[in-house]
N, CA, C and O atoms as a GROMACS GRO file, in nm:
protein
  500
    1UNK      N    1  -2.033   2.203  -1.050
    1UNK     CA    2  -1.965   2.183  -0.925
    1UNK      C    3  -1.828   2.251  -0.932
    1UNK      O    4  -1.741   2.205  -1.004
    2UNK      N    5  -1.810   2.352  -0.864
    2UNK     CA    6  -1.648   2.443  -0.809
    2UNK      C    7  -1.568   2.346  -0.724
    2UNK      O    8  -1.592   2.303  -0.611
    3UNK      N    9  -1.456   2.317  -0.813
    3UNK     CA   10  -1.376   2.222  -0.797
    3UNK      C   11  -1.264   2.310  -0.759
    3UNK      O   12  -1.265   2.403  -0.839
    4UNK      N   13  -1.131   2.329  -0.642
    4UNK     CA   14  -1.024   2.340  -0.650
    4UNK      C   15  -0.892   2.307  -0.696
    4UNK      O   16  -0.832   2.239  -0.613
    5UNK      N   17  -0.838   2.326  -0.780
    5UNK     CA   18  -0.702   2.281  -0.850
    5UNK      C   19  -0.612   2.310  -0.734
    5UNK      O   20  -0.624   2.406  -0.658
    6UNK      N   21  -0.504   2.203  -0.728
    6UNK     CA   22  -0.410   2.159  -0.599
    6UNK      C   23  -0.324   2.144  -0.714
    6UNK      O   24  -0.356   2.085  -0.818
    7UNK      N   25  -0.204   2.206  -0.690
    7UNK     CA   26  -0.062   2.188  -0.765
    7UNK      C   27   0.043   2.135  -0.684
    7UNK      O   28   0.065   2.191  -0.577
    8UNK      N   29   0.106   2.042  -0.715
    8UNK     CA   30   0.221   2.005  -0.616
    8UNK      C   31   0.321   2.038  -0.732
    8UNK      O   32   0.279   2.034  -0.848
    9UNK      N   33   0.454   2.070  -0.704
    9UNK     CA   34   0.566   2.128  -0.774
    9UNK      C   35   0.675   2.035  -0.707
    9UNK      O   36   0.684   2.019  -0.585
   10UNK      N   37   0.763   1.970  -0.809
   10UNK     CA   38   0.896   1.888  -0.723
   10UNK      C   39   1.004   1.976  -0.760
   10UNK      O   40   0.992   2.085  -0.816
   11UNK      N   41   1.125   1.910  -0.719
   11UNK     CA   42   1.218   1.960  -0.747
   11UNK      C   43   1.239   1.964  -0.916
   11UNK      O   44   1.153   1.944  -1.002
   12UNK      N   45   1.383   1.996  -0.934
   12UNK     CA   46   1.426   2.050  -1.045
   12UNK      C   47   1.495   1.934  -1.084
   12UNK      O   48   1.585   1.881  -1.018
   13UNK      N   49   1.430   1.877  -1.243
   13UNK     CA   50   1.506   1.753  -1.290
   13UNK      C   51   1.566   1.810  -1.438
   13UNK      O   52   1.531   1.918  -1.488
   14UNK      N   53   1.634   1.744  -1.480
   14UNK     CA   54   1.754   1.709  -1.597
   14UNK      C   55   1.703   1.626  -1.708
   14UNK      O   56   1.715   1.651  -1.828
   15UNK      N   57   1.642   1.519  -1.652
   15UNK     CA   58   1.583   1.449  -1.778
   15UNK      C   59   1.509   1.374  -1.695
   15UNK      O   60   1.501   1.344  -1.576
   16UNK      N   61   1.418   1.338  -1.872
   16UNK     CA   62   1.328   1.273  -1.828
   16UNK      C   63   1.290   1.132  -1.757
   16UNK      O   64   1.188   1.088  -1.705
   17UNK      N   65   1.391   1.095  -1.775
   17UNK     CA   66   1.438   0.936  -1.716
   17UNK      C   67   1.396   0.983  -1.494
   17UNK      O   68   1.372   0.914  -1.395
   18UNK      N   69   1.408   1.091  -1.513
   18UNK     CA   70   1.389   1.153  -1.328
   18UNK      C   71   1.270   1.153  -1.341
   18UNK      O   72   1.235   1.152  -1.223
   19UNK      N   73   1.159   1.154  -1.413
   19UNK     CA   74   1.069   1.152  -1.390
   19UNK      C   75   0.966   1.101  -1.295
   19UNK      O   76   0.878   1.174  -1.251
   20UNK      N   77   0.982   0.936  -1.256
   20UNK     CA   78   0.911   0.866  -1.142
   20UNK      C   79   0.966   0.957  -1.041
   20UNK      O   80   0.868   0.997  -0.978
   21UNK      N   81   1.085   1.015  -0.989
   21UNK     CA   82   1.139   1.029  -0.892
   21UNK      C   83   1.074   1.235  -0.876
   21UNK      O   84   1.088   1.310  -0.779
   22UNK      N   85   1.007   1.263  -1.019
   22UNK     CA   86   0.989   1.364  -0.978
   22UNK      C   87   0.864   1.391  -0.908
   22UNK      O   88   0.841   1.480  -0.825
   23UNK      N   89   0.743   1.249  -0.981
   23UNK     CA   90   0.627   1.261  -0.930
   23UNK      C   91   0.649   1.216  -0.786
   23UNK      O   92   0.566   1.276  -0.716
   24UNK      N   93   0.727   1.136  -0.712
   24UNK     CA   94   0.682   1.123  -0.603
   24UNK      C   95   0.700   1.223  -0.529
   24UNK      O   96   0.628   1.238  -0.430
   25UNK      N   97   0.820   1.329  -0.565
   25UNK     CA   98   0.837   1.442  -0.524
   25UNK      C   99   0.699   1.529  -0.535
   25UNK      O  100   0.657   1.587  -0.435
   26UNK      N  101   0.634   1.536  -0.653
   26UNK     CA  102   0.482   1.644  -0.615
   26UNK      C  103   0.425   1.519  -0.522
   26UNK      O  104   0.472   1.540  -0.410
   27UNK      N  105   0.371   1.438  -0.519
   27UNK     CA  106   0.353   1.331  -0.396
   27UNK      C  107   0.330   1.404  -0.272
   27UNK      O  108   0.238   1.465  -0.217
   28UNK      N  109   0.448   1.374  -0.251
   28UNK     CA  110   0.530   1.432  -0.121
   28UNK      C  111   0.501   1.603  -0.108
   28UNK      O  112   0.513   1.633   0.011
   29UNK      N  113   0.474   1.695  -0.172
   29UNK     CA  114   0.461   1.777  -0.169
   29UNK      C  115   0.332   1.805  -0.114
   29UNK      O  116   0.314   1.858  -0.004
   30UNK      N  117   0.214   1.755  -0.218
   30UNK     CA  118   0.075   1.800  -0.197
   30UNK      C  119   0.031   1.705  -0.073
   30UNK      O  120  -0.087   1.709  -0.040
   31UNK      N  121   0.096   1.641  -0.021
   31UNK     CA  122   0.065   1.506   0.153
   31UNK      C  123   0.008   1.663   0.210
   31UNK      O  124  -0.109   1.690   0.237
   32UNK      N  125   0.164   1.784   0.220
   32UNK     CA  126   0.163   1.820   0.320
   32UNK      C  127   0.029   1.948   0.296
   32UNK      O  128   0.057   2.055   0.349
   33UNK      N  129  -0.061   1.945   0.246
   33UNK     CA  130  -0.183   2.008   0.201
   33UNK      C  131  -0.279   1.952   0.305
   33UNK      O  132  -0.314   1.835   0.293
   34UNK      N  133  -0.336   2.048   0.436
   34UNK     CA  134  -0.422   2.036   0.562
   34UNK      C  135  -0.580   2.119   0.492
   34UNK      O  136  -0.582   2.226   0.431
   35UNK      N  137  -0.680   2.043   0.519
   35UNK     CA  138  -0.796   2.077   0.492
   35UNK      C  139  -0.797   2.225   0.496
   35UNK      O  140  -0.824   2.289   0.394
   36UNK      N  141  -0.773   2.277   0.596
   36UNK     CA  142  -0.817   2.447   0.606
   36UNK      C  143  -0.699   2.534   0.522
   36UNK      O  144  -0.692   2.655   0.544
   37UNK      N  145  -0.608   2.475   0.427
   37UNK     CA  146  -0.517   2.540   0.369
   37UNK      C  147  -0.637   2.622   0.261
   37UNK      O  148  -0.757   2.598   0.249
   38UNK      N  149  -0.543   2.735   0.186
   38UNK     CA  150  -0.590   2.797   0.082
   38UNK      C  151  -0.521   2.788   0.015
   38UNK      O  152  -0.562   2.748  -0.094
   39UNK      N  153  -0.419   2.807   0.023
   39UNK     CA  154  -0.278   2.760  -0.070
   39UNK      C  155  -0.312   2.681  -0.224
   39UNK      O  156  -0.392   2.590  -0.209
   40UNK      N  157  -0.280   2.694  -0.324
   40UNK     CA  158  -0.294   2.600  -0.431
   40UNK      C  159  -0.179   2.491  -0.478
   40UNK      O  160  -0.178   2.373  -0.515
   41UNK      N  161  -0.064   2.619  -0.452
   41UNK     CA  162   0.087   2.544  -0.465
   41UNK      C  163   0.134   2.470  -0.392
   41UNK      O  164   0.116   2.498  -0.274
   42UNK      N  165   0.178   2.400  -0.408
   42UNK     CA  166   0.265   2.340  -0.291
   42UNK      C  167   0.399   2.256  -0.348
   42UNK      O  168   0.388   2.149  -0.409
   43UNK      N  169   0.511   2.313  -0.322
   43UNK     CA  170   0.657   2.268  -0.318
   43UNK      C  171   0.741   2.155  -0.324
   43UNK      O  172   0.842   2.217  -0.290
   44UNK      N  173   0.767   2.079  -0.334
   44UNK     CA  174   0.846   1.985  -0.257
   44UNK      C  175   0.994   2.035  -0.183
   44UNK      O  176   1.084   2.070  -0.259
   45UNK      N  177   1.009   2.036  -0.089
   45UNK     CA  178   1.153   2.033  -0.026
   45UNK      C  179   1.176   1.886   0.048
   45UNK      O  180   1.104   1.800   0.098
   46UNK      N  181   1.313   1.908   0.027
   46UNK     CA  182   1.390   1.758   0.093
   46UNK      C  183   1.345   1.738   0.236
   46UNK      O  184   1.317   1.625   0.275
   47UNK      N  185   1.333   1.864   0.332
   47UNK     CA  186   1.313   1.880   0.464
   47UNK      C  187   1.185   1.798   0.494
   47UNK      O  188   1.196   1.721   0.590
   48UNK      N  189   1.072   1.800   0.434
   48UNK     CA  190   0.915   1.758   0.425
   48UNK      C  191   0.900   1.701   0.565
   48UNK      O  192   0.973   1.602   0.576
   49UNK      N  193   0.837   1.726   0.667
   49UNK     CA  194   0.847   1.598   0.780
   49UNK      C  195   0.753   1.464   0.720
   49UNK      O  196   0.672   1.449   0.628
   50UNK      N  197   0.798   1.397   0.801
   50UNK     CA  198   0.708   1.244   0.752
   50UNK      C  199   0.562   1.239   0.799
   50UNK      O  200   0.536   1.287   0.909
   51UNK      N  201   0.462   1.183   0.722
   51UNK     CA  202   0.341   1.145   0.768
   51UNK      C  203   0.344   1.103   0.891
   51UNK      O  204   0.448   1.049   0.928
   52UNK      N  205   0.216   1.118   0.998
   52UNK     CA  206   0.217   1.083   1.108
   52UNK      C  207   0.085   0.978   1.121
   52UNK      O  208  -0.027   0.984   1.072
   53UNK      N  209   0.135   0.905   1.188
   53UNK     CA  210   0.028   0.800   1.213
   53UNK      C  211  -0.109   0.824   1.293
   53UNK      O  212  -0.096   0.849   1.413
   54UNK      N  213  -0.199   0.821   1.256
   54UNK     CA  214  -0.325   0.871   1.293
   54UNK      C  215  -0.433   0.775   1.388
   54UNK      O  216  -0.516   0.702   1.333
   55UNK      N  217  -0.421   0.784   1.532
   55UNK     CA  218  -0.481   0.656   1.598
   55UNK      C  219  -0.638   0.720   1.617
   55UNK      O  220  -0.663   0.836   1.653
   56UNK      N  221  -0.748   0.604   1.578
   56UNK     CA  222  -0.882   0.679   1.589
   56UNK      C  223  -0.954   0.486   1.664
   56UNK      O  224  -0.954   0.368   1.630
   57UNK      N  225  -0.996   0.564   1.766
   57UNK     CA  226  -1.044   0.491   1.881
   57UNK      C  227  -1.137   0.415   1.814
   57UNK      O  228  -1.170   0.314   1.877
   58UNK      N  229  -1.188   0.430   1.716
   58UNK     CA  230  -1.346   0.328   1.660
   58UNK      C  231  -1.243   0.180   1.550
   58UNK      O  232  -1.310   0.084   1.511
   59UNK      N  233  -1.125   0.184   1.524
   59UNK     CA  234  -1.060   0.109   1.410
   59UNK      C  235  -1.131  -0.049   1.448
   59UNK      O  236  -1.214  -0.108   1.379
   60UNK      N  237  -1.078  -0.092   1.566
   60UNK     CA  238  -1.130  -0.237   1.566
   60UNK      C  239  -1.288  -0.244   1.542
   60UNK      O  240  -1.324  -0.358   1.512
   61UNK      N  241  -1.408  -0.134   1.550
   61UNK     CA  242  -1.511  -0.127   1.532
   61UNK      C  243  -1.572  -0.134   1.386
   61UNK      O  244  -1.669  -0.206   1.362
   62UNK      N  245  -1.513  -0.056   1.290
   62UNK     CA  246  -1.485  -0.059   1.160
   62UNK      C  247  -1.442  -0.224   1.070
   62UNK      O  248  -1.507  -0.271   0.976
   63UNK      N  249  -1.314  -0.287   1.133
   63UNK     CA  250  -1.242  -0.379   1.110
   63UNK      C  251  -1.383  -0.487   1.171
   63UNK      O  252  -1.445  -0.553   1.087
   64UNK      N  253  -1.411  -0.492   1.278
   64UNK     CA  254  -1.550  -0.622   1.270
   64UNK      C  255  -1.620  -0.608   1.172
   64UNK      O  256  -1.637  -0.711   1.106
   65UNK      N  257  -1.680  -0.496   1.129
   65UNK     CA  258  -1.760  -0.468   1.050
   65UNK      C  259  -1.768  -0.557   0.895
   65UNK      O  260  -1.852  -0.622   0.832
   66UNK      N  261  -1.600  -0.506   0.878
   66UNK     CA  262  -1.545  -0.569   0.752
   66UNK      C  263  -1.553  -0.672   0.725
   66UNK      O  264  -1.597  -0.700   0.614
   67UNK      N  265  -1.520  -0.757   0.802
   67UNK     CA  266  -1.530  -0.896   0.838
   67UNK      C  267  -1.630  -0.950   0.854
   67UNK      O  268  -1.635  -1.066   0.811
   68UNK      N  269  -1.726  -0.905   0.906
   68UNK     CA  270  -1.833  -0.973   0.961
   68UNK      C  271  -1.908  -0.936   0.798
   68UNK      O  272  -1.990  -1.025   0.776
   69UNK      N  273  -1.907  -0.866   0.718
   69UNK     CA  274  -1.960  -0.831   0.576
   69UNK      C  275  -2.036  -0.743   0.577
   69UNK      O  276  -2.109  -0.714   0.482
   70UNK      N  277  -2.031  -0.676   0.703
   70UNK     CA  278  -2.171  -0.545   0.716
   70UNK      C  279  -2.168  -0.415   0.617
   70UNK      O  280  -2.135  -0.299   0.643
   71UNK      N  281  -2.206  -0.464   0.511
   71UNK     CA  282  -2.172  -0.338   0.431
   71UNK      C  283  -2.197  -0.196   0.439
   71UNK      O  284  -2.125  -0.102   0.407
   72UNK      N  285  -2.295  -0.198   0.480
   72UNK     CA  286  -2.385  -0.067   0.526
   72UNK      C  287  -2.324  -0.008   0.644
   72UNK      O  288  -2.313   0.115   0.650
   73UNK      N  289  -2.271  -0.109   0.770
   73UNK     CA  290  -2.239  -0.031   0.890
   73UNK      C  291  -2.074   0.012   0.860
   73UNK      O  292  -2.017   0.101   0.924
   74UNK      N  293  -2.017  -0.060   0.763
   74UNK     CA  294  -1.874  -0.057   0.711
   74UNK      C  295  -1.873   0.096   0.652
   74UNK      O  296  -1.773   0.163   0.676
   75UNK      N  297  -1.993   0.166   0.564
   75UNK     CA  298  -2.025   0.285   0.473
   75UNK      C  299  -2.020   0.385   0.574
   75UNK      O  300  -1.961   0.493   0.565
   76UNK      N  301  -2.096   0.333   0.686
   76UNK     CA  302  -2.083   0.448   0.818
   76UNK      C  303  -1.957   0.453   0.886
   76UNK      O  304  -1.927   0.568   0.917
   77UNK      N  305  -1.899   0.395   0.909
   77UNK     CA  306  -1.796   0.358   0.980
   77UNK      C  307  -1.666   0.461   0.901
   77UNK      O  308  -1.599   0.534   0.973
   78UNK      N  309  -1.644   0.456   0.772
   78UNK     CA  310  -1.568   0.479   0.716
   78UNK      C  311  -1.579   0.622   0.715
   78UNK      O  312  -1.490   0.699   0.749
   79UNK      N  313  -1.736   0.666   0.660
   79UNK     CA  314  -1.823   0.866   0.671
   79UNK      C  315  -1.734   0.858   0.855
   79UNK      O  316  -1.650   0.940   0.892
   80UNK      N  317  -1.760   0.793   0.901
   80UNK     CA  318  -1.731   0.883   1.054
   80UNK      C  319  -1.588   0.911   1.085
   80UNK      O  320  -1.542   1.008   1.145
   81UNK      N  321  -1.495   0.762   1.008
   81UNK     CA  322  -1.345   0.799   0.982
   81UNK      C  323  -1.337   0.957   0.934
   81UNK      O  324  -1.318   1.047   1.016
   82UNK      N  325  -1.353   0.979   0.797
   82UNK     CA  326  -1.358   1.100   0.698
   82UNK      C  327  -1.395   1.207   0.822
   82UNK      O  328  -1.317   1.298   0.849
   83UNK      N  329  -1.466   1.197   0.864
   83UNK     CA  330  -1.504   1.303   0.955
   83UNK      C  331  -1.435   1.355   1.084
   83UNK      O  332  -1.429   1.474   1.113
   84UNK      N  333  -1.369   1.231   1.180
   84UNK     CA  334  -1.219   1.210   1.256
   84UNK      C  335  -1.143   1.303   1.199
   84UNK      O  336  -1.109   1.397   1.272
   85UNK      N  337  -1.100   1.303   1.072
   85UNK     CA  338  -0.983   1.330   1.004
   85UNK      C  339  -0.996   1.480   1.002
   85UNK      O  340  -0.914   1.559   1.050
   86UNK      N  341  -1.113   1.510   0.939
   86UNK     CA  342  -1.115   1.625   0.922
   86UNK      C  343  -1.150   1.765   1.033
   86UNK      O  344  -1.153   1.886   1.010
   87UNK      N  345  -1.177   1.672   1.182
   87UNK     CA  346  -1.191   1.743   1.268
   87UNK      C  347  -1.033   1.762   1.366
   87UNK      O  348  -1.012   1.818   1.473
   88UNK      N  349  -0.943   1.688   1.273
   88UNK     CA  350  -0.824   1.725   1.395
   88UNK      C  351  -0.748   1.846   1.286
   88UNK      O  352  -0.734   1.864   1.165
   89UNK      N  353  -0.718   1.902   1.397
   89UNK     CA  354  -0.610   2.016   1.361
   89UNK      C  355  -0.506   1.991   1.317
   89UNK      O  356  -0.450   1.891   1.362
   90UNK      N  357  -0.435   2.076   1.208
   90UNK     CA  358  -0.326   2.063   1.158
   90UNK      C  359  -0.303   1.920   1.083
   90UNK      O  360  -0.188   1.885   1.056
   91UNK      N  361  -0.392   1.857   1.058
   91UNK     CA  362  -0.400   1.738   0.988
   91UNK      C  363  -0.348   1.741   0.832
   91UNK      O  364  -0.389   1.817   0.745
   92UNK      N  365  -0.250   1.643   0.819
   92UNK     CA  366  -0.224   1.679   0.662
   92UNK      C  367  -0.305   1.557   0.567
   92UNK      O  368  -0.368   1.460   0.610
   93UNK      N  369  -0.282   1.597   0.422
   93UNK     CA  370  -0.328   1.461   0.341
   93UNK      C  371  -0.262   1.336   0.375
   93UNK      O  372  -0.322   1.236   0.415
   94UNK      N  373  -0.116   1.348   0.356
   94UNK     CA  374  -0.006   1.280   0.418
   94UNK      C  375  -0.052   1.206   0.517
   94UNK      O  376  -0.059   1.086   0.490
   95UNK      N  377  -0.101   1.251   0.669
   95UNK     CA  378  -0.101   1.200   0.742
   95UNK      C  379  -0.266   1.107   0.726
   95UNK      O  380  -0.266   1.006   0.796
   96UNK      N  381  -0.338   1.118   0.682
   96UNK     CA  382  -0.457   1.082   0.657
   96UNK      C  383  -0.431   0.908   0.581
   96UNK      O  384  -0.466   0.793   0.608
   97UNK      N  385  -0.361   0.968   0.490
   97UNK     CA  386  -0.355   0.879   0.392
   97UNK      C  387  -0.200   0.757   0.459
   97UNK      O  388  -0.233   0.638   0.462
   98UNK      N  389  -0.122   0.772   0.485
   98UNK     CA  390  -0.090   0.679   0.551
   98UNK      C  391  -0.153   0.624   0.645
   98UNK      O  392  -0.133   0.503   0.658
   99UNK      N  393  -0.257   0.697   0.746
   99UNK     CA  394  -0.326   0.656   0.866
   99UNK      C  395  -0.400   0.495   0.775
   99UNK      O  396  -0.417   0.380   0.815
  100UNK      N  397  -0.424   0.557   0.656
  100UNK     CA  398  -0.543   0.476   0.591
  100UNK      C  399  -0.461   0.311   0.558
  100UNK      O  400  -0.478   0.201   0.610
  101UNK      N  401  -0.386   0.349   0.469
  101UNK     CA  402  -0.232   0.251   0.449
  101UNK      C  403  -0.262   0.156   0.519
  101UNK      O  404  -0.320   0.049   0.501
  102UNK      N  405  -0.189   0.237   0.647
  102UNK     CA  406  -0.194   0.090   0.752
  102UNK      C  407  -0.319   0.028   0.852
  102UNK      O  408  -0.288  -0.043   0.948
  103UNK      N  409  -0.453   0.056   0.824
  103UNK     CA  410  -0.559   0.022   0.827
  103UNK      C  411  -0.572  -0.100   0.700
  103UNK      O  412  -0.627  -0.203   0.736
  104UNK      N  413  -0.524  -0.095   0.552
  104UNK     CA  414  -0.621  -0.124   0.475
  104UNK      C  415  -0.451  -0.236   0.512
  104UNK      O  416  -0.481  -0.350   0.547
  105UNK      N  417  -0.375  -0.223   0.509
  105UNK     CA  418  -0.260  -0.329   0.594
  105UNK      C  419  -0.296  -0.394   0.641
  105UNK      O  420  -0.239  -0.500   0.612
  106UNK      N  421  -0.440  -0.419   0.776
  106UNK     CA  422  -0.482  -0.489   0.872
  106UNK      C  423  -0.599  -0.547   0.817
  106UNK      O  424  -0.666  -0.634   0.874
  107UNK      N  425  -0.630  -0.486   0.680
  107UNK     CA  426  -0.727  -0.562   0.651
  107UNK      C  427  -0.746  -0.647   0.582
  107UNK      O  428  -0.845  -0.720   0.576
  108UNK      N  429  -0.610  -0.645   0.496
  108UNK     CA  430  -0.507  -0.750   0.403
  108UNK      C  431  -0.502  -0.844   0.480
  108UNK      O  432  -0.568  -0.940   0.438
  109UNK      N  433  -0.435  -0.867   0.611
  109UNK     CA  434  -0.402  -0.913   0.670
  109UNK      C  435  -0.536  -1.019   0.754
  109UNK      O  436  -0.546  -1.141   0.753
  110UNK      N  437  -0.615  -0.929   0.813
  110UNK     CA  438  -0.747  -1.000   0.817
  110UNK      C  439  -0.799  -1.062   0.737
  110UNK      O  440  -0.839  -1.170   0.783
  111UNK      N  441  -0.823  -1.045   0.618
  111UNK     CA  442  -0.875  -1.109   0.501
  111UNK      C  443  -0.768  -1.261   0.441
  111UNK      O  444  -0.819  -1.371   0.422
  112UNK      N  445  -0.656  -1.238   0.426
  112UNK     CA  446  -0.563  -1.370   0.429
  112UNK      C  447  -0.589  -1.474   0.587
  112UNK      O  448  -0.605  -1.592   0.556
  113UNK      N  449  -0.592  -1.462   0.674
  113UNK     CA  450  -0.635  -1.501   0.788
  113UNK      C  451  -0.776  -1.581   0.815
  113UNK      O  452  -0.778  -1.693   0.865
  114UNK      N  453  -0.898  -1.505   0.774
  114UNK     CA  454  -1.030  -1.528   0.810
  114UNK      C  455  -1.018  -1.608   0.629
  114UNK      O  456  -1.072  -1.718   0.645
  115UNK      N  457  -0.987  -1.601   0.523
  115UNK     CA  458  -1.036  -1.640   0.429
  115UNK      C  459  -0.930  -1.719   0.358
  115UNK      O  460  -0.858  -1.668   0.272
  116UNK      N  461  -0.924  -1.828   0.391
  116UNK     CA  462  -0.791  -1.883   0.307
  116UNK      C  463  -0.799  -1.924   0.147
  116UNK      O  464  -0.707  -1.979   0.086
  117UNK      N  465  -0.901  -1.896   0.102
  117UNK     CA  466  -0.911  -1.905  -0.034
  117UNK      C  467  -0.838  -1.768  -0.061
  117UNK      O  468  -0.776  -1.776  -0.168
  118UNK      N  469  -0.826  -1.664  -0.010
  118UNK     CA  470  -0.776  -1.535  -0.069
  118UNK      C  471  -0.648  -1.519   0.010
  118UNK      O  472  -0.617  -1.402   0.032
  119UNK      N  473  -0.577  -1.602   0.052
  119UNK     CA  474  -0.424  -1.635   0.055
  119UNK      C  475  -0.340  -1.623  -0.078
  119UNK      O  476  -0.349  -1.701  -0.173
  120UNK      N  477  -0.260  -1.518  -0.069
  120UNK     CA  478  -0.190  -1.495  -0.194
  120UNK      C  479  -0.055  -1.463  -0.145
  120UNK      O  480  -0.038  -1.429  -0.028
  121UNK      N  481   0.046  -1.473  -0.232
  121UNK     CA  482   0.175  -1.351  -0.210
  121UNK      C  483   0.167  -1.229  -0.212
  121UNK      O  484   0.075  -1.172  -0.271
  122UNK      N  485   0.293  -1.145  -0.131
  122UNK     CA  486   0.327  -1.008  -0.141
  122UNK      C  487   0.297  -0.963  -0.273
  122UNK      O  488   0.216  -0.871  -0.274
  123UNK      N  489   0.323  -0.987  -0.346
  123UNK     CA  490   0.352  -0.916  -0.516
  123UNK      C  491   0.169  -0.932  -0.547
  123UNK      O  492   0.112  -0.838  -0.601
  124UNK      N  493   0.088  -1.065  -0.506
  124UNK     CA  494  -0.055  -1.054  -0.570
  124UNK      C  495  -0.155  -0.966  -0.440
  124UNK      O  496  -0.273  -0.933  -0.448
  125UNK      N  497  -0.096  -0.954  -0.372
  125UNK     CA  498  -0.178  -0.868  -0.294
  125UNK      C  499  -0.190  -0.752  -0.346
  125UNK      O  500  -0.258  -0.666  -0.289
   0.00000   0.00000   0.00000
Protein backbone atom coordinates (compact mmCIF):
# COMPACT_ATOMS: atom_id res chain seq x y z
CA UNK A 1 0.00 0.00 0.00
CA UNK A 2 1.54 3.75 -1.32
CA UNK A 3 1.31 5.67 1.61
CA UNK A 4 2.01 9.60 1.51
CA UNK A 5 4.45 11.18 4.03
CA UNK A 6 2.91 14.67 5.35
CA UNK A 7 5.61 16.81 7.10
CA UNK A 8 4.54 19.60 9.26
CA UNK A 9 7.64 21.93 10.19
CA UNK A 10 7.22 24.50 13.36
CA UNK A 11 8.93 27.22 14.15
CA UNK A 12 12.47 27.63 15.29
CA UNK A 13 13.18 26.49 18.99
CA UNK A 14 16.27 26.94 21.45
CA UNK A 15 15.77 24.09 23.59
CA UNK A 16 14.35 21.35 24.21
CA UNK A 17 12.17 22.20 27.11
CA UNK A 18 10.05 24.17 23.70
CA UNK A 19 9.37 21.17 22.64
CA UNK A 20 5.42 20.56 23.52
CA UNK A 21 5.09 24.05 22.19
CA UNK A 22 6.92 22.99 19.07
CA UNK A 23 4.72 19.99 18.29
CA UNK A 24 1.65 21.85 18.52
CA UNK A 25 3.20 24.17 16.18
CA UNK A 26 3.65 21.11 13.35
CA UNK A 27 -0.11 20.53 14.70
CA UNK A 28 -1.13 23.61 13.59
CA UNK A 29 0.74 23.44 10.57
CA UNK A 30 -0.31 20.10 8.91
CA UNK A 31 -4.57 21.24 10.11
CA UNK A 32 -3.95 23.50 7.27
CA UNK A 33 -3.31 20.35 4.70
CA UNK A 34 -6.87 20.23 2.22
CA UNK A 35 -7.46 16.81 0.61
CA UNK A 36 -6.57 17.92 -3.00
CA UNK A 37 -3.16 19.41 -1.73
CA UNK A 38 0.13 17.83 -3.18
CA UNK A 39 2.26 19.61 -1.06
CA UNK A 40 4.23 17.34 1.50
CA UNK A 41 5.59 20.27 3.64
CA UNK A 42 3.84 22.26 5.47
CA UNK A 43 5.09 25.28 7.75
CA UNK A 44 3.87 26.63 10.69
CA UNK A 45 3.40 30.48 10.71
CA UNK A 46 1.93 32.55 13.57
CA UNK A 47 -0.65 34.01 10.92
CA UNK A 48 -2.38 30.24 10.46
CA UNK A 49 -6.22 31.16 10.29
CA UNK A 50 -8.28 29.17 12.80
CA UNK A 51 -10.23 25.98 12.08
CA UNK A 52 -13.66 26.54 10.90
CA UNK A 53 -16.59 24.96 12.14
CA UNK A 54 -18.13 22.53 9.84
CA UNK A 55 -22.17 22.35 9.93
CA UNK A 56 -23.43 18.98 8.14
CA UNK A 57 -27.25 18.74 8.04
CA UNK A 58 -27.42 14.77 8.96
CA UNK A 59 -25.53 15.49 12.86
CA UNK A 60 -28.75 15.03 14.93
CA UNK A 61 -29.30 11.87 12.58
CA UNK A 62 -25.94 10.32 13.44
CA UNK A 63 -26.29 11.50 17.30
CA UNK A 64 -29.87 9.27 17.52
CA UNK A 65 -28.13 6.68 16.16
CA UNK A 66 -25.52 6.78 18.94
CA UNK A 67 -27.79 6.72 21.45
CA UNK A 68 -30.24 4.65 20.44
CA UNK A 69 -26.95 1.90 20.09
CA UNK A 70 -27.37 1.38 16.33
CA UNK A 71 -24.09 0.33 15.60
CA UNK A 72 -24.24 -0.47 12.11
CA UNK A 73 -26.39 2.68 11.10
CA UNK A 74 -23.80 4.78 13.44
CA UNK A 75 -20.76 2.96 10.79
CA UNK A 76 -22.85 4.53 7.95
CA UNK A 77 -23.54 7.60 9.30
CA UNK A 78 -20.04 8.41 10.14
CA UNK A 79 -18.65 6.78 6.01
CA UNK A 80 -21.24 9.52 4.88
CA UNK A 81 -19.72 12.24 7.41
CA UNK A 82 -16.02 11.27 5.82
CA UNK A 83 -17.54 11.72 2.62
CA UNK A 84 -19.34 15.47 3.48
CA UNK A 85 -15.91 16.40 4.32
CA UNK A 86 -14.26 15.45 1.59
CA UNK A 87 -16.66 16.79 -0.93
CA UNK A 88 -16.42 20.48 0.25
CA UNK A 89 -13.92 22.66 -1.21
CA UNK A 90 -11.07 24.11 0.27
CA UNK A 91 -11.64 22.01 3.31
CA UNK A 92 -8.74 21.71 5.68
CA UNK A 93 -7.69 18.80 8.23
CA UNK A 94 -8.05 21.55 10.79
CA UNK A 95 -11.34 22.25 9.92
CA UNK A 96 -12.55 18.60 9.77
CA UNK A 97 -11.12 17.72 12.84
CA UNK A 98 -12.42 20.37 15.03
CA UNK A 99 -15.86 19.94 13.15
CA UNK A 100 -15.39 16.38 14.76
CA UNK A 101 -14.29 17.84 18.43
CA UNK A 102 -17.34 19.39 18.86
CA UNK A 103 -19.59 16.58 17.69
CA UNK A 104 -17.78 14.00 19.92
CA UNK A 105 -18.45 17.24 22.68
CA UNK A 106 -22.23 16.48 22.15
CA UNK A 107 -21.75 13.16 22.56
CA UNK A 108 -19.96 13.39 25.91
CA UNK A 109 -22.50 15.32 26.76
CA UNK A 110 -25.33 13.00 25.57
CA UNK A 111 -23.86 10.11 27.10
CA UNK A 112 -23.49 11.87 30.82
CA UNK A 113 -27.23 12.84 30.35
CA UNK A 114 -28.96 9.58 28.90
CA UNK A 115 -26.55 7.38 31.17
CA UNK A 116 -25.93 8.36 34.64
CA UNK A 117 -23.80 5.57 35.56
CA UNK A 118 -21.17 7.24 33.11
CA UNK A 119 -21.38 10.63 34.93
CA UNK A 120 -17.88 11.60 35.59
CA UNK A 121 -15.72 14.87 35.91
CA UNK A 122 -13.99 17.15 33.40
CA UNK A 123 -10.49 15.63 34.05
CA UNK A 124 -12.22 11.68 33.76
CA UNK A 125 -13.89 12.40 30.71
Amino acid sequence: MRQTVVYGISAAHSSLKELPRARKETVAAMNQRRREDTETVYFYRASLPAARRITWEHTDELLFCMEAGRTEEVRQWVGRLFLFYRSLPAVTLGDAKYSCYNMVDQVKYMMNYSVPALQMSHAEA
